[in-house]
N, C-alpha and C positions, 0 to 999 in steps of 0.2 A: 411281544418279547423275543419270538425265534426270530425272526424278520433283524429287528434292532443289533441281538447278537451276532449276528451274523454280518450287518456294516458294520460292526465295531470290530469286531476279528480281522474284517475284507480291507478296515484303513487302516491296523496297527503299520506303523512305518518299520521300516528295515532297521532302523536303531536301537528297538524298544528291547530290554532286557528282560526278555516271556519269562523267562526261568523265575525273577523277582518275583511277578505273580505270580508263578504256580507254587511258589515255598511258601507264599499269605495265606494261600490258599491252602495248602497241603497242613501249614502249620495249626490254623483253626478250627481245620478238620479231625486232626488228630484230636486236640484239646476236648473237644466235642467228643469222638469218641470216648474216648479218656475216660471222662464227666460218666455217661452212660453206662461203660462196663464198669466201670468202680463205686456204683450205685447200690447196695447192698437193701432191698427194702424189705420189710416182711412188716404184716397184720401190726406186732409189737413197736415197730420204728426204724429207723434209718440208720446202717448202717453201712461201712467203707470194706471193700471186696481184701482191700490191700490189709488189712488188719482179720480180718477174716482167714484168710490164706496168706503171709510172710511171705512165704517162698515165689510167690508170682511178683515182690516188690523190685527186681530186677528189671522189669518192663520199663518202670518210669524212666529209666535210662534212655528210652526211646520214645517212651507217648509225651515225658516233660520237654516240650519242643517249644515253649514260650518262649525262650534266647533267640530261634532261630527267628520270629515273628519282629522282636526289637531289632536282631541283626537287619530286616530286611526294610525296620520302621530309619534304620540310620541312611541305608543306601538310599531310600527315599527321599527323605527329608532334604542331603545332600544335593539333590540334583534339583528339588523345588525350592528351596533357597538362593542357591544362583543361576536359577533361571529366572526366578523374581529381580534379582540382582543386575541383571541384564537385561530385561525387557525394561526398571525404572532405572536407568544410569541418573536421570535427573531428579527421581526423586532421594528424599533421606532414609539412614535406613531405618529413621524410627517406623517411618509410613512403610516401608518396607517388612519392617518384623509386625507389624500390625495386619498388614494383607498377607503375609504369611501364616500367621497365627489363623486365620480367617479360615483362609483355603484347605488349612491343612485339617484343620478340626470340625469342619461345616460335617465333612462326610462322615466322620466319627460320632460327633455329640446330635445330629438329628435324632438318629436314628434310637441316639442313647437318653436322650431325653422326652421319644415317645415314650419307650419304657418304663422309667420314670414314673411319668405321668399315667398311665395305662397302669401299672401297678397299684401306685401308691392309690388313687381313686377304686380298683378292686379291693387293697386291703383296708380302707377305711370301712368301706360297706360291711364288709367280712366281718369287721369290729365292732361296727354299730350294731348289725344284728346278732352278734353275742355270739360269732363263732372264733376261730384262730385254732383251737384247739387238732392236737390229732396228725395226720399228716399235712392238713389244712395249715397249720402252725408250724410245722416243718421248711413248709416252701415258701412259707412268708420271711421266714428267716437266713432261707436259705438263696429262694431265687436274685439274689442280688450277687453274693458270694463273686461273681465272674467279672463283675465293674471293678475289682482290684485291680486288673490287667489296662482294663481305659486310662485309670487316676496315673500308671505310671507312665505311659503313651502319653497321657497329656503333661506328665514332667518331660519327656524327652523334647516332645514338640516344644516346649517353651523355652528349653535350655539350650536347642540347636544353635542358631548364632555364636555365642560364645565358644560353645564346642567347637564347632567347625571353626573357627578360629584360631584355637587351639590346635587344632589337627593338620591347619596349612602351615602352621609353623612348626610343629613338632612330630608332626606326622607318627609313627607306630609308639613315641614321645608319649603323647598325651593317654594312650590307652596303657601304656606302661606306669605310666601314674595314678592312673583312676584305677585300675588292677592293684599296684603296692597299698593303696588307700584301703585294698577291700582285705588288704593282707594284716595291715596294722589295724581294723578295726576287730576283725577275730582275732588277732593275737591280746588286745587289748581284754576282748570277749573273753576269752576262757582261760588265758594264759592272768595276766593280772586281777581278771574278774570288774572288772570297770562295768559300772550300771548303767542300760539304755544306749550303751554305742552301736549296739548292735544293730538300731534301728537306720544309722545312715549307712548300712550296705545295701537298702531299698533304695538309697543315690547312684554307690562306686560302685556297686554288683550290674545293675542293669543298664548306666548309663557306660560301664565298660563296654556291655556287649554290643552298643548303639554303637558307640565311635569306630568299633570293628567294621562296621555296616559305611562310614565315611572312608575309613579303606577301601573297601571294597568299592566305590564310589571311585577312586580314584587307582585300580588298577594296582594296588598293592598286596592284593593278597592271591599271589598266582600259586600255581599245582605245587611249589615243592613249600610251603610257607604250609598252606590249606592244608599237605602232609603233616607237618610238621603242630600244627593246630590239633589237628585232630589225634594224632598220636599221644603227642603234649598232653593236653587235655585229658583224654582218658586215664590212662593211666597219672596222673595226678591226681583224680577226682575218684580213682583206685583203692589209690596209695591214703587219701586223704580218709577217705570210710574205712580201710582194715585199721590204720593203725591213731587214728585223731577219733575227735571226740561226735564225728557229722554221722548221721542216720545212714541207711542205706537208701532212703527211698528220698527220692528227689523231689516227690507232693510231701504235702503236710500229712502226718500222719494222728488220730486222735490219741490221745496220752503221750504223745511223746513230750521229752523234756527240749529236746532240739529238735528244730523242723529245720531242713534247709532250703524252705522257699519263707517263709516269715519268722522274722527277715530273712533275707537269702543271703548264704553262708560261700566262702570260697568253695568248698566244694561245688556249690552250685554254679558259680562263676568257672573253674575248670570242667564239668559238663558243657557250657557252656560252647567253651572253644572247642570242644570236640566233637561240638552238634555240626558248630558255624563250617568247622574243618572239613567234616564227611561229606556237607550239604555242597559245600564248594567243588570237593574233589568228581562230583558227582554232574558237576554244570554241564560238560559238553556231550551228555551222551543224552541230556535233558532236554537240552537245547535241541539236538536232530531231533526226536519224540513230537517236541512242540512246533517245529515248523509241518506237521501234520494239520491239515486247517481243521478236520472235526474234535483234534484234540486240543488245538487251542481256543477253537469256538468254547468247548466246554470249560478252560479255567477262566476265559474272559466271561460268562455268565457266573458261573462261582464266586468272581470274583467281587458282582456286582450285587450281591446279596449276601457276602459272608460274613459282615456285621452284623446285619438283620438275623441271623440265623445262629452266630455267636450269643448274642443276645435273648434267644428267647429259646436255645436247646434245653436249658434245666427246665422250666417253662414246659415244654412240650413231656421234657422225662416225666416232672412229678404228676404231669395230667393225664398220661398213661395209664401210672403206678394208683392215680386215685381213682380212676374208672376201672381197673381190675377188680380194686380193694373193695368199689361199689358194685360189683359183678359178684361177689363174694368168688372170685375165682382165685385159684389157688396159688399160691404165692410159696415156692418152696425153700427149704432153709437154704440159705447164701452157700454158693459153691456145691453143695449137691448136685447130683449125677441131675438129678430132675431141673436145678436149676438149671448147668449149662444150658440143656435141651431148651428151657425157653428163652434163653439167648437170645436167637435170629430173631421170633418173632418181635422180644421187645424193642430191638433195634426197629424193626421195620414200621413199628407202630411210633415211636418216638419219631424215628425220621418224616415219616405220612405226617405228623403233626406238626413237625418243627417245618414242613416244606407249608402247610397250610399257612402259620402262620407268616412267615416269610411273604406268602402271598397277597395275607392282610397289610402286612405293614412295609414291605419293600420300598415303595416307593418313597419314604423318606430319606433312606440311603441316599437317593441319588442328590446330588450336590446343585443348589438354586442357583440360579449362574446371574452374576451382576456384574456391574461394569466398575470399569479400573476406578480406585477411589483412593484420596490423601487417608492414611490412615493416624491412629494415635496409641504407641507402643505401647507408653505406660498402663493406660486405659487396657489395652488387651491385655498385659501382662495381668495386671490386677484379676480379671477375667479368667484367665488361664487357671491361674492359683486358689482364685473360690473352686471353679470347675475342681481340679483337681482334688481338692479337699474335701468339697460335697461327693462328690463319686467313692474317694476311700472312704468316708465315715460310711456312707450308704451301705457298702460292700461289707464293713464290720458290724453293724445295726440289723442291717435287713429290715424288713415291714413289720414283722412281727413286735406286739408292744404299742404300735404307733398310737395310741392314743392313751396307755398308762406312763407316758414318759421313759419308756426302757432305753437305756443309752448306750451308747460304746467309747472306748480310751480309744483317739483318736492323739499321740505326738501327747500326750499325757494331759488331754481335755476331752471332758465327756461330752458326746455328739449324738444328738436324737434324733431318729429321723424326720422328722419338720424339721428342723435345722441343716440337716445334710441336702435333703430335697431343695430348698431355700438358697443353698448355698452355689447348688447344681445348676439351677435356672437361671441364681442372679448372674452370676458367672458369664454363664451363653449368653446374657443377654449383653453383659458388658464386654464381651468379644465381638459380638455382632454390630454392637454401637462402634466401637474403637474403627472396625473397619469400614464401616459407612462413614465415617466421621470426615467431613471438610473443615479447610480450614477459615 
């Protein structure tokens, strides 16, 4: 592994934009912490640090850093799109959006479909022998929770072509409309009270902050705009919590009546721009940092495991939190003096675990490399959209139930998990078909 990181850091070419990966990276990192400190667990059950203590909800300002992860999934995307685009001048670009669907999602949905599978077969057993119950029943329910971030990943990847379309002809155009869209769907929201609109800001909210990222891409968003971003943005997203109707906390909070991550709310969309802004203003003193080669050796290893490690941090948290609980060791009330104090260690026991597993299953990550093929759009399209669906229902379901039927509103149809699972796999499979596919 050090050997490998090492010629991967030694061939990055003088092109590559390090700073891209180290905000993937930074930005998963955080979420991961995030998840950890706002883990509230005691003997009785699980609860949210952020509701425990209010006044610490100011932070999500800075750990809700999920914008800046789509920001960095649009600058992406943009550049393996027409690079596809130019390496097949001869082919179409149905086969074209079929090898890019391919490419783009191999490295994401592996990884995401060991999981999957690797859960679903622990929580059947779990079922069959008559347990779920307990915190056991908690993190069946709960360790899925984090595949709502894949399902809209896998909307951006599917919907790039058109976007980026849109954005060579309209250029800061197209983000000014997918922005008003996310203005007239909350005005609709709470100003008229219009039922269920609220759910296509999970479209205009997050695929706004992607096309930022095809700016960026193409050199439009320099230091006095990024200013102006990040100014903009905050204090809009200020303005919009003192005197509108949006929470303060930028996670979902329990009992609240508005969340503004589901669906995600303008407020969360101006966060947004004042994440993308700060993280921009911030590139060229990052940039020096990273031409350091032991500091870029370490985000190009991070980088090559930080799905696998997204993936399976709840996972490592609730296996901590259950081996204490079987330790009978003490578990002190949430936010107590005696809590902070065990803080560090359970970061470091959650981390030791979440690095183990990573170990186990890393190698799926890495992307199976096959040679150039006529692909079939529709066919991956189709593909994409199960994926996509199977991953959100998962995320709302969880494992828990899996064998009394327990369902979830998935777009106002109830989704079980066999049917999500089902939906997740047929999906990959009919993406993986599409790009193998000749004619």
């Amino acid at each position: 592994m050090g050997s490998s990181v090492r010629e991967l850091a030694g061939a990055t070419p003088a092109t590559r934009d390090r700073y891209v990966d180290l905000l993937r990276v930074a930005s998963l990192g955080a979420v991961v912490l995030g998840h950890w400190l706002m883990a509230a667990v005691t003997p009785d059950g699980v609860g949210n640090l952020l509701a425990v203590v209010p006044a610490l909800q100011p932070l999500t300002w800075l750990l809700q850093v999920m914008p800046v992860f789509f920001f960095v999934g649009g600058f992406s995307h943009a550049l393996s799109y027409r690079s596809l685009l130019r390496k097949r001048p001869e082919g179409s670009e149905d086969s074209v959006y079929s090898a890019f669907l391919r490419a783009r999602l191999q490295r994401l949905l592996r990884p995401t479909m060991v999981f999957v599978l690797v859960w679903g077969a622990a929580a059947l057993l779990v079922q069959l022998l008559g347990g779920g119950g307990g915190l056991t029943g908690v993190t069946l329910r709960m360790v899925t929770q984090p595949l709502w971030f894949i399902g809209i990943y896998l909307a951006m990847v599917a919907f790039t072509p058109p976007l980026l379309r849109l954005h060579e002809r309209y250029g800061w155009g197209a983000f000014a409309g997918l922005a008003g869209a996310a203005v007239a769907v909350d005005v609709l929201r709470f100003a008229a009270g219009v039922p269920y609109v609220e759910f296509l800001n999970f479209a205009f909210v997050w695929l706004a902050v992607h096309q930022l990222g095809f700016l960026r891409a193409d050199g439009r968003i320099h230091p006095r705009r990024a200013a102006l971003l990040a100014g903009g943005g905050l204090v809009t997203a200020a303005a919009l919590v003192a005197l509108g109707p949006y929470p303060l906390s930028m996670v979902g909070m329990p009992g609240e009546k508005v969340s503004n991550m589901a669906p995600p709310t303008l407020a969360l969309l101006a966060h947004g721009l004042w994440l993308v802004g700060a993280v921009e203003l911030l590139r060229a003193p990052a940039a020096r940092l990273l031409e350091r080669p032991r500091v870029w050796r370490a985000v190009v290893a991070a980088n090559g495991v930080a799905m696998t490690a997204f993936l399976w941090h709840l996972t490592a948290m609730f296996g901590v939190y259950g081996a204490l609980l079987a330790l009978d060791a003490d578990l002190p009330e949430p936010a107590s003096a005696a809590w902070w104090t065990q803080v560090p260690l359970r970061l470091a026991l959650a981390a030791a675990l979440t690095a183990a597993l990573v170990a186990a299953f890393r190698t799926f990550e890495r992307p199976a490399a096959s040679a150039p093929v006529q692909g079939h759009g529709p066919l991956a399209a189709l593909g994409a959209t199960l994926c996509l669906l199977g991953v959100l229902g998962l995320s709302m379901v969880g494992f828990g139930g899996l064998l009394d039927g327990r369902t979830a509103l998935l777009i106002a149809i109830p989704v079980s998990a066999p049917a999500a699972v089902a939906m997740t796999l047929g999906g990959w499979l009919l993406v993986e078909r599409a790009g193998r596919r000749t004619p």
